[in-house]
N, C-alpha and C positions, 0 to 999 in steps of 0.2 A: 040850741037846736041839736039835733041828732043825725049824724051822715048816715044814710043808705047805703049800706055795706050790701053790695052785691055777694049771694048766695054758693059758692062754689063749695067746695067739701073744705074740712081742715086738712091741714098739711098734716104729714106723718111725723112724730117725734122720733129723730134716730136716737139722741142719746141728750143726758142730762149730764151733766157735768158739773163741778165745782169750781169758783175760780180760787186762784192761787197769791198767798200772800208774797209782797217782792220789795225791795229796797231800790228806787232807782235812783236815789243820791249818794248814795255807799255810807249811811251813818243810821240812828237808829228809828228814820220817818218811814213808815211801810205804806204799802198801798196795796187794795184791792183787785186784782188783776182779771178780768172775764175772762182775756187772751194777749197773749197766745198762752199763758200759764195753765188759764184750767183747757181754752178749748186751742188746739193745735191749728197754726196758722192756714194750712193745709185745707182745714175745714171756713175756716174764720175769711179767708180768701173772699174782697178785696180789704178787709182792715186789719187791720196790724197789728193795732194794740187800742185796749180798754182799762184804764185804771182807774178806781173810785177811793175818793179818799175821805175823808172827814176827818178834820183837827181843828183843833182854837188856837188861835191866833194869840201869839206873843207882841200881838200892837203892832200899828201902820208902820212906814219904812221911817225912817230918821230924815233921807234925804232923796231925790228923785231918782239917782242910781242904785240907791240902795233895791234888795230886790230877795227875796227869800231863797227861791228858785233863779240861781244866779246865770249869767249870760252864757249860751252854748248857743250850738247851730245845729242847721236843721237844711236839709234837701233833699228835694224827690219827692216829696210825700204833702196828702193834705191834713192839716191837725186843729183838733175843735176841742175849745176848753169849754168846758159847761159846767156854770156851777148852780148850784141850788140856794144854798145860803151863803150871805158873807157878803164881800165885796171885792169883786173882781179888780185886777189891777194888771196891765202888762206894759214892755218894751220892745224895739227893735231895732234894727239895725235900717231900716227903713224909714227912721225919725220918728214912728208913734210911741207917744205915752199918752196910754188911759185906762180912766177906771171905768168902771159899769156897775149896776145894780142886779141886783139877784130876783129871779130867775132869767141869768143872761146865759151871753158866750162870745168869747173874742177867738175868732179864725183865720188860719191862713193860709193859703195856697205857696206851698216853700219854695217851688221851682227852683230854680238853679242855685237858691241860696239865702240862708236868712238865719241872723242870729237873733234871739229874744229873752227873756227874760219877765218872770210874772211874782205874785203874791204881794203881801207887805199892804193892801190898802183894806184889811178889817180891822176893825178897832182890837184892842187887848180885852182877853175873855171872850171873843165874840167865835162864834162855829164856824167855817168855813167849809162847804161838801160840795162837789164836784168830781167832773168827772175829765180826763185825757185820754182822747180817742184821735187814734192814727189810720189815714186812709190810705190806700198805695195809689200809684197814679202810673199809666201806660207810659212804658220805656220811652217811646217817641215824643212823650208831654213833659217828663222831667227836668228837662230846662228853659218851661215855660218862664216868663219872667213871675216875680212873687206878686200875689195878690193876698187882700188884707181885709177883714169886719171886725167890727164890732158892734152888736145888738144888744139892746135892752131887753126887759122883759116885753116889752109894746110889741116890738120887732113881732116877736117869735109869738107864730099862732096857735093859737087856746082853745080848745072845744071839749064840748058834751058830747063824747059820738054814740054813748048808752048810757040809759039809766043808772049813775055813781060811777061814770067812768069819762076821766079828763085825760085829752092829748097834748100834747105839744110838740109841734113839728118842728125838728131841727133839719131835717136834711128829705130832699125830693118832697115829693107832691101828694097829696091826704084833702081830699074832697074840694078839688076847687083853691088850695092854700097850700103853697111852699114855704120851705123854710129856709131862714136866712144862709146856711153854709151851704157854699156854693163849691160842691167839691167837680175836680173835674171826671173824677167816674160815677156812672149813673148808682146812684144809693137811693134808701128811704128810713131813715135814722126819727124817732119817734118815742119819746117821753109818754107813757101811762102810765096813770095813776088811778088807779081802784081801790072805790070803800068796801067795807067789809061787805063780801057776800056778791056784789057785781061781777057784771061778765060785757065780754066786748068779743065782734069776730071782725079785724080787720081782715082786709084785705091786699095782698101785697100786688104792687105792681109786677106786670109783669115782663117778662125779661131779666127777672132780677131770680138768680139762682142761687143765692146763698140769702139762709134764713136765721139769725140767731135771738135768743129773746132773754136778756141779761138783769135780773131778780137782785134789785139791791137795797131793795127794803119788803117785810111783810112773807106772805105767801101763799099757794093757791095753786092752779092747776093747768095745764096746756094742751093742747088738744086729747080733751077729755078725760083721763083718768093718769096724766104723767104728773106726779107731785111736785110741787117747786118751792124751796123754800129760800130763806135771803143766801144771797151768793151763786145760788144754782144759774148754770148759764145751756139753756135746750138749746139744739142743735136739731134745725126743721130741715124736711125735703121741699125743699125748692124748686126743684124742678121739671116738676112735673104742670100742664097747661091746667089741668082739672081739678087741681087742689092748691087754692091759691091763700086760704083764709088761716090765719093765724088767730086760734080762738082758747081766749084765759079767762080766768074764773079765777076771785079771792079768796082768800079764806078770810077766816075771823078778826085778822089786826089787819084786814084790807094788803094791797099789794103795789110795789111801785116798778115796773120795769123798762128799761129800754129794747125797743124792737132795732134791730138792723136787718137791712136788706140792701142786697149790693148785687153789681154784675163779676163775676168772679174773672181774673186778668191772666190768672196762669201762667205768669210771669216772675219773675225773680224781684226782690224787693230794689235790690242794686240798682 
């Protein structure tokens, strides 16, 4: 079926931006960065960071610690792995080990402290794509204790909301259906995916003053005549009550992006 996107005007695109390539293991595995590389956290305000990756896998772990993306920590902040293809795999310091199937995501609420460790469960040869997305969380929430998901594809809700255009809600609320990451500042985090030539006008909740819309496959267009092609990460106005609808259009190899929308915390990431 199709959601009723309520009518508001489209938000204005201030700017279009490229994301930026970065090493965050210090050796020669790069990754895709939306932010803060291409758009400045300033702007990106409440998330942190977006890195999109795609590699093939040198084969599952040897042994249950083994772990590609080896053990570090994490605090303050919420972090949501998403991947597309492959098989998800992770650890912690919290006692889980698991895998998942693709199109999933394993999440965590870090609060006061959490060490993990991921990769190592797709076969040798096989693609693995995804995505690492960092949320920031209210100075006064940081040492909340750690909270923990993981979702299947089942989990995580699916829809038609226009003609050649599928969602999947990862984060806040999209017609009646939330998605499983449960961060604790208010967001609205949303997977579409458009065939060639489709068009879709969500509608972002409101309250939510930061808009960005991150192109990591395909390409096509945002509020009306701003070009987007893979990698480009728009940078919408948010804030305004009267222009609520974040509205894209494909082009010819169809388009796949993630929408964010968040409440911005104006706070220091520390």
């Amino acid at each position: 079926f199709f959601f009723d996107m309520p009518g508001t005007a489209a938000m204005d695109c201030v700017d279009v931006a490229q994301a930026g390539i970065t090493h965050p293991f210090g050796d020669e595995r790069g990754v895709t960065q939306a932010f803060p590389a291409g758009v400045p956290s300033k702007l990106s305000d409440p998330f942190l960071m977006c890195d999109f990756y795609r590699s093939v896998s040198e084969g599952e772990a040897p042994h249950e610690d083994h772990f590609p993306v080896d053990w570090h920590p994490h605090r303050g902040f919420d972090i949501l792995s998403y991947l597309k293809t492959g098989v998800g795999r992770h650890g912690d310091s919290l006692g889980n080990r698991e895998t998942f199937a693709t199109p999933g995501m394993q999440w965590m609420s870090t609060g006061s402290g959490v060490e993990h460790a991921e990769g190592g469960g797709t076969p040798k040869g096989g693609v693995a794509t995804g995505f690492q997305i960092w949320v920031n969380v209210p100075a006064d929430r940081k040492m909340d204790d750690p909270r923990y998901g993981t979702e299947p594809p089942e989990s995580i809700p699916q829809h038609e909301v226009a003609p050649g255009a599928q969602a999947r809600v990862l984060a806040g609320a999209m017609g009646g259906h939330a998605g499983p990451f449960k961060t604790v500042t208010p967001v609205q985090m949303i997977d579409f995916e458009l065939a060639a030539g489709a068009s879709v006008a969500h509608e972002v909740t409101a309250g939510l003053d930061t808009c960005l819309v991150y192109v990591y496959e395909g390409s096509g267009q945002v509020s009306g005549d701003h070009p987007l092609t893979e990698g480009s990460v728009a940078v919408l106005d948010a804030t305004k009550e009267d222009t609520r609808s974040v509205q894209l259009k494909s082009g010819e190899s169809g388009l796949k992006a993630l929408l964010f929308a968040g409440k911005r915390l104006n706070e220091p990431i520390a």
